[in-house]
N, C-alpha and C positions, 0 to 999 in steps of 0.2 A: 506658636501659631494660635491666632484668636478660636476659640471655641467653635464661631457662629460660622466659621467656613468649613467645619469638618462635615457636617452631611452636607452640602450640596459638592465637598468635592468626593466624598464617598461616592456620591450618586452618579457624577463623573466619571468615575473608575469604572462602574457597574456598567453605566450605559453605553460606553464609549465602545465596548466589543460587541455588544448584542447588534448596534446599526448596522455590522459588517455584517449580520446574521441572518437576511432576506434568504430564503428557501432557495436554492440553485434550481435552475429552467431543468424539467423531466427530459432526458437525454430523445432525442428526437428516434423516430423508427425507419430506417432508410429501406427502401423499395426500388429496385432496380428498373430500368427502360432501355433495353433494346432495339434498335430497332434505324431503319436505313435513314439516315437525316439527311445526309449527304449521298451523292451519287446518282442514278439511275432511277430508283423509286423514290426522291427525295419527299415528292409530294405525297406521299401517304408516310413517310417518318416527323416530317413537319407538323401532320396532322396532327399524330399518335402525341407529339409533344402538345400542341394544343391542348387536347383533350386532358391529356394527364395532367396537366396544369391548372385546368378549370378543377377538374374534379378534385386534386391535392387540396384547393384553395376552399373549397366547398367544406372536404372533411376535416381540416383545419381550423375551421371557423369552430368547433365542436369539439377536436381533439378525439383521440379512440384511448384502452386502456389508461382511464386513469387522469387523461386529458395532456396525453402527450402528443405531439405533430408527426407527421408522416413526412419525410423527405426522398426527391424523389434522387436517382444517382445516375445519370445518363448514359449511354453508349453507344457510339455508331459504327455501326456494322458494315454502311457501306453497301448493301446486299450482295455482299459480298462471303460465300464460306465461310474461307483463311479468319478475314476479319472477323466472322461471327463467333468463330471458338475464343479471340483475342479479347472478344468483347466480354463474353461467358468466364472467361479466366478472371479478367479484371471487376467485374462484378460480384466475382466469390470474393476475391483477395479485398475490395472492400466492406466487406461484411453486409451485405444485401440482406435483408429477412428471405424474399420472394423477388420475383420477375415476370415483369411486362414484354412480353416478346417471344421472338421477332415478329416480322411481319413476312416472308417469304417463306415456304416452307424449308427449300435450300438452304439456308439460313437457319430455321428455327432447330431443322435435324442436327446439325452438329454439336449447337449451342446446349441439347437436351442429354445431350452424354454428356455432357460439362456438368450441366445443373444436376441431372442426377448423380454424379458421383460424389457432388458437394452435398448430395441431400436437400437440394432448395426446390420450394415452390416454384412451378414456373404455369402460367399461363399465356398462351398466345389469343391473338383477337384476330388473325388472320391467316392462318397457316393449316390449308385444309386438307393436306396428303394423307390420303387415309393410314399409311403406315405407318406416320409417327405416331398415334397409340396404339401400334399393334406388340411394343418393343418390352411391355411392362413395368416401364416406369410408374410406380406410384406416384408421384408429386408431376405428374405432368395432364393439366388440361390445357381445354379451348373454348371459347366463346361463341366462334364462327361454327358452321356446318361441315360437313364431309363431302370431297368430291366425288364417292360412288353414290350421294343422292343426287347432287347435281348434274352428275351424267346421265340418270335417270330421267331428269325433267329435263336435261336437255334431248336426251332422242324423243321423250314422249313430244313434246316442242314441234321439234324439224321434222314429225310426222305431224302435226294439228295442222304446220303451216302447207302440209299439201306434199312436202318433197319425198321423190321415193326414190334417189340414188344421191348418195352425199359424201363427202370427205371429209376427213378429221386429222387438223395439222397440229403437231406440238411444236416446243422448243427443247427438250430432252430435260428437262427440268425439273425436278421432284413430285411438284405439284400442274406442272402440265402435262407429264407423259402420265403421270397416273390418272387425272383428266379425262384425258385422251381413250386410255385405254379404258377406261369406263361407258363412257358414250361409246364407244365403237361396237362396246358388247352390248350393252342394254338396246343400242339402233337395231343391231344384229336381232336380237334377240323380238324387237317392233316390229321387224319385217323389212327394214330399211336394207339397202344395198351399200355396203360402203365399198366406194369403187378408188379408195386410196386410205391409205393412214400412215402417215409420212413425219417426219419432224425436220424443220430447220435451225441453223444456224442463229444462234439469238446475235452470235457476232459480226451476221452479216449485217450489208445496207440494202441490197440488189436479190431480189426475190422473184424476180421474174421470170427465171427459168424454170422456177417449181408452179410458179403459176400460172404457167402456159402449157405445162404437164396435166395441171388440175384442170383446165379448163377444158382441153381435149378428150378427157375423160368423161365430159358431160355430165357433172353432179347437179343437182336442183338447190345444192346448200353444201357448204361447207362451214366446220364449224371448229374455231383454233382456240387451243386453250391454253396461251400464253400471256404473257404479259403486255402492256398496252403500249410501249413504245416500240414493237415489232408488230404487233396489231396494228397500231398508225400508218407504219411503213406498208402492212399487208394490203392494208385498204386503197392507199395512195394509190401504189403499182396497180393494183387490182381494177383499178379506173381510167389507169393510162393504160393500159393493155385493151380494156373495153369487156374485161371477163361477163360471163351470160348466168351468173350460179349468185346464189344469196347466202351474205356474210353471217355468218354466229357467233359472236364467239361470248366465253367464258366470262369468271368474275375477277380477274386480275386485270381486265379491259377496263371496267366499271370504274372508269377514268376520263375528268372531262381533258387531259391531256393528249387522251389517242387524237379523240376531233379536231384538236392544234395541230399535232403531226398529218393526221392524212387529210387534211381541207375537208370543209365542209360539204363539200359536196360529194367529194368518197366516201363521207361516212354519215352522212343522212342515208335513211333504211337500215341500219347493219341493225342488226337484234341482239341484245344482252341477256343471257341467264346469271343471276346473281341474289343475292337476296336484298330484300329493299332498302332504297333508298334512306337518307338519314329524313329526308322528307314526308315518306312514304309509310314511315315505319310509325303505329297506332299504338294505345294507351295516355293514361295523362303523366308518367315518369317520363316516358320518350318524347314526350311534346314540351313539357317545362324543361328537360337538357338540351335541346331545340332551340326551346325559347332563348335558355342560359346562356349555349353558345355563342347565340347573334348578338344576345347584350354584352357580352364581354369582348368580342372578337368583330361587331361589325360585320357580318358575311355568315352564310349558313354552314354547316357543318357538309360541304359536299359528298365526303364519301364514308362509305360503310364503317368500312377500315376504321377507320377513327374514331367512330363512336362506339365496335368493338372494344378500343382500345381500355375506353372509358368503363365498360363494365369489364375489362378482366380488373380494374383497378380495385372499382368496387366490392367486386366479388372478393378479394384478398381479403382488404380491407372487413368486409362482414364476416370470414374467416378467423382474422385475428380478434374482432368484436368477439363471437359464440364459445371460441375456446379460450378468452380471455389469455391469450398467447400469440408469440411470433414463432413459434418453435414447428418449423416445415410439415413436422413429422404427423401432429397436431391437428394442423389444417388441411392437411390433405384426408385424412380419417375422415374428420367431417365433414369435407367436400363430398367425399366421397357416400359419405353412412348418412346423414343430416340433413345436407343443405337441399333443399329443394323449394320449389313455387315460387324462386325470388325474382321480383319483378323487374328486370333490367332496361336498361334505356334505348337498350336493342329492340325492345317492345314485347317478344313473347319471353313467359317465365322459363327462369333459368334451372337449368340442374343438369346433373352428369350422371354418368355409368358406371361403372365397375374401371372404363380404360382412361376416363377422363376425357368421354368425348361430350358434348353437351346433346342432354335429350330432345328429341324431335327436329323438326327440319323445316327452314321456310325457304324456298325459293320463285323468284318472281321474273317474266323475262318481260325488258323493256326495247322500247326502239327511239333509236336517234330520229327526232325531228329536224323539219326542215329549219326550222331555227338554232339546232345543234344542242338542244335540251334532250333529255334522257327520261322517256315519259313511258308510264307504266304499261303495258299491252292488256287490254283488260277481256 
């Protein structure tokens, strides 16, 4: 072989393995999502996907630890129990860091004995039953409020608006009979008369026997703290019966879906306690995720729920930012010791307790207009 070929095929030999040698992509961080896509409350699981999509996409753009991506691992519940522990099992089994959910507290309670046994983060953005942090799970927050403050603003409420003999309907449900039974004592306690507290069948259609019970009773308000496609149904009946008493109800209503179900005109008047709107909700974070939403999605962010969702995401996320870790154990210390004043898109600063509940409380009560808008009671 000629001389004059031996370096450039030396150089051949050498370079020919290093091309193969581009640094492999940093293994990506998977973060679980819970939460009802399907079913019954599809519209606030659809939501929760939204949002968690925008905001993946956002933190992405940046990368965390090191400049690896966040992926998200989906699951639907269904709001359904059964399915929620199925969902929780399959979440651990595929190596989740932490978790986004549920949205129901029925839901979020079973799936928290899962997550806690596996030792994983879990945050919910909707799940207000006061007793889910009463059980001492360390790895377990929330984003949203507690329903023994909300039962508070609502008797103080249903006394400002004038009523002094009212009723309080659940549906037997984690976070509506606990609801329920919060307002019933705080009215109690305002001087309010409760002259029923009752629960229905959320698997009925036909309501109108309990509410020609309630209405004999003569309340000035009554006030149900269920979820919004039995809220629909309550209002509907409630209008073809002709009842004489003003509707309240809770923040699992806080649904422009119920106004579908009970026509507009059963549910113009009815009063909402909930915390505000994604519209409603001040600072310049909550107003640029706002803005981000419509620019990516075309349409506003309608409900709470979902832009909940969006700061439990975050908050992980700044979690595994602080302790430069994904390790549950970790991030829940500093949630718990650390993290405070962080400005969430929810609008007021975030931070937790000792149970993983979040500090302070905003609750706001709004009324259906006659145009079937959901406008703040000021």
């Amino acid at each position: 072989m000629s001389k004059r070929f031996v370096v450039p095929l030396v150089l051949l030999l050498v370079l020919t393995p290093l091309a193969g040698c581009a640094p492999a992509a940093k293994e990506s961080i998977k973060i679980g999502l819970q939460a009802p896509i399907t079913g019954e409350y599809a519209y606030e699981g659809e939501g929760f996907v939204k949002v968690v999509e925008l905001v993946t996409g956002q933190i992405n753009e940046k990368g965390i630890l090191d400049g690896r991506k966040i992926e998200i691992t989906k699951c639907d519940d269904v709001g359904k129990p059964d399915e929620s522990s199925k969902c929780a099992n399959q979440l651990v089994s595929a190596g989740v860091k932490a978790v986004v959910g549920s949205y129901s507290s029925t839901c979020t309670e079973p799936a928290s004995e899962i997550y806690n046994e596996a030792g994983l983060l879990q945050i919910t953005p909707s799940s207000t039953a006061t007793r889910l942090s009463q059980k001492g799970f360390q790895r377990f927050f929330r984003v949203c409020f507690l329903d023994d403050r909300q039962g508070l603003f609502a008797a103080n409420f249903m006394k400002e608006l004038g009523a002094k003999k009212i009723g309080v309907i659940h549906d037997n449900s984690t976070y509506a009979q606990g609801l329920a039974e919060h307002t019933k004592r705080y009215s109690e306690e305002a001087g309010l008369e409760v002259v029923i507290f009752d629960a229905i069948n959320p698997e009925d259609t036909d309501f109108k026997p309990i509410l020609t019970k309630i209405d004999g009773l003569g309340p000035d308000a009554v006030y149900f703290s269920g979820y919004h496609p039995q809220g629909g149904l309550l209002l509907k009946q409630s209008r073809e019966l002709g009842t004489g008493f003003k509707w309240i109800v809770g923040n699992a209503c806080n649904n422009p879906e119920m106004v579908e179900i009970s026509g507009l005109d059963a549910a113009k008047g009815t009063y909402i306690t909930t915390e505000p709107l994604p519209k409603d909700i001040p600072g310049d974070v909550a107003k640029k995720f706002y803005d981000d939403f419509v620019a990516k999605y075309d349409e506003p962010p309608a409900s709470i729920w979902w832009v909940m969702a969006g700061d439990a995401l975050r908050v992980i996320v700044k979690a595994m930012e602080e302790t430069n870790s994904t390790d549950s154990a970790k991030m829940a210390e500093y949630l718990h010791t650390k993290f405070k004043d962080y400005p969430g898109v929810t609008g007021n600063i975030i931070g937790f307790d000792e149970k993983g509940d979040r500090l302070g409380t905003v609750h706001e009560a709004y009324i259906i207009s006659e145009a079937g808008e959901f406008e703040m009671v000021k």
